[in-house]
C-alpha positions in Angstrom: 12.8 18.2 25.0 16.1 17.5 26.4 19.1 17.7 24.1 20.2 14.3 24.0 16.2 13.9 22.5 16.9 16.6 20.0 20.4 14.8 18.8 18.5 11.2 18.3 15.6 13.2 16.4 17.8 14.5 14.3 20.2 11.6 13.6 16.9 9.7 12.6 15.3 12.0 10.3 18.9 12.3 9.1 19.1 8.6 8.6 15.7 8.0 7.4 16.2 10.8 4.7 19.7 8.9 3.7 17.4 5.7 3.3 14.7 6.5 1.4 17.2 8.1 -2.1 17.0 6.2 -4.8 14.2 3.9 -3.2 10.6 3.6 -4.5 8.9 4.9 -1.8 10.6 8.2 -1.8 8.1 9.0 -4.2 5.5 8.5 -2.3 6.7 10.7 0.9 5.8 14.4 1.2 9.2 16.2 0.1 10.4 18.4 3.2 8.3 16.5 5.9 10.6 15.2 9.0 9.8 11.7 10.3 10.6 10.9 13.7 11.6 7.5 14.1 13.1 7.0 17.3 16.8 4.8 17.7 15.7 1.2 17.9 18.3 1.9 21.2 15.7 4.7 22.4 12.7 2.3 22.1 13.9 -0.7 23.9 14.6 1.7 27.2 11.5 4.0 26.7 8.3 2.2 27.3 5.9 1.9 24.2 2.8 4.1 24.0 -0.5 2.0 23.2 -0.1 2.5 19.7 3.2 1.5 19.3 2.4 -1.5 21.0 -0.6 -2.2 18.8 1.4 -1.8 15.6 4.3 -3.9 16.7 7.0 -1.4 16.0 9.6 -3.7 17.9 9.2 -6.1 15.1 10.9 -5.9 11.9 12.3 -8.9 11.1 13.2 -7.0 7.2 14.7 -3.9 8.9 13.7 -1.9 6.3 13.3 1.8 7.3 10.1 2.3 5.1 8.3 -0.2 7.4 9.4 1.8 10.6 8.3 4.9 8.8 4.8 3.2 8.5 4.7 2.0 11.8 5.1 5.1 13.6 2.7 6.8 11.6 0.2 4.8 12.3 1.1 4.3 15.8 1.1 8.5 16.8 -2.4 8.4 14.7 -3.9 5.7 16.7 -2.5 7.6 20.0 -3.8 10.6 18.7 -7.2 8.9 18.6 -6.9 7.2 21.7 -6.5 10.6 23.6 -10.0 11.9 22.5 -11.9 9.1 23.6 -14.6 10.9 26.4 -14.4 9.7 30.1 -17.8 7.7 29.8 -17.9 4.6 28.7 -19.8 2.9 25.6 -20.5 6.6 23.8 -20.7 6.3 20.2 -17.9 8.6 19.7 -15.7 5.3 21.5 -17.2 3.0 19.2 -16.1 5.2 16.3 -12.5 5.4 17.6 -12.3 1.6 18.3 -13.3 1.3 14.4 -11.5 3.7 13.1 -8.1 2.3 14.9 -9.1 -1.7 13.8 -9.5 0.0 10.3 -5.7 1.6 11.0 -4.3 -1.6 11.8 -5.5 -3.2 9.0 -3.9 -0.5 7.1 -0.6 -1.0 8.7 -0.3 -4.5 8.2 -1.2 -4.2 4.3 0.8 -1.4 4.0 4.0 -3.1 6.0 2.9 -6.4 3.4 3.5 -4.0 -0.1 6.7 -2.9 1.1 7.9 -6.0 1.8 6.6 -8.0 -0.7 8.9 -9.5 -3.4 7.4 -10.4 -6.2 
């Protein structure tokens, strides 16, 4: 990974880490885990995996940093599964990734709706 990589990694997990004191999901994270959340610079000139695209991780209208945690989770799990899918088509194995990413988005989007709901 090149350096200028390494120096936005950390700033981020940095930043994040700065974010989440004092805020209610900090209890909720697992203490000493680094999450890489790329600069919202960094994602606009690196082009989106299929899993960041699926989850939307351009669009946070709240900008809060729990919801980009969330995001990218999700997104390098549904890459994750995305990569094991076998080379022929309309296995059952495939099925069981399309469902289990449809179940991930769901997921997402109710966990993205708790942490920005008001009431």
């Amino acid at each position: 990974m090149c350096y200028e990589c390494e120096e936005n990694k950390r700033y981020w997990n940095e930043k994040v880490a700065r974010s989440f004191q004092n805020a209610p999901a900090e209890n909720y994270m697992q203490e000493g885990v680094q999450y890489d959340i790329p600069q919202r610079e960094a994602q606009e000139r690196a082009p989106l995996t299929l899993g960041e695209q699926l989850v939307g991780v351009k669009f946070n209208p709240s900008e809060n940093p729990n919801v980009d945690v969330v995001k990218y989770q999700i997104a390098s799990v549904i890459d994750l599964l995305l990569s094991s899918q076998s080379p022929a088509a309309g296995t059952l194995k495939d099925d069981m990734v399309r469902q289990a990413v449809m179940d991930l988005l769901a997921a997402q989007m109710m966990a993205v709706k708790v942490l920005t709901f008001d009431k």
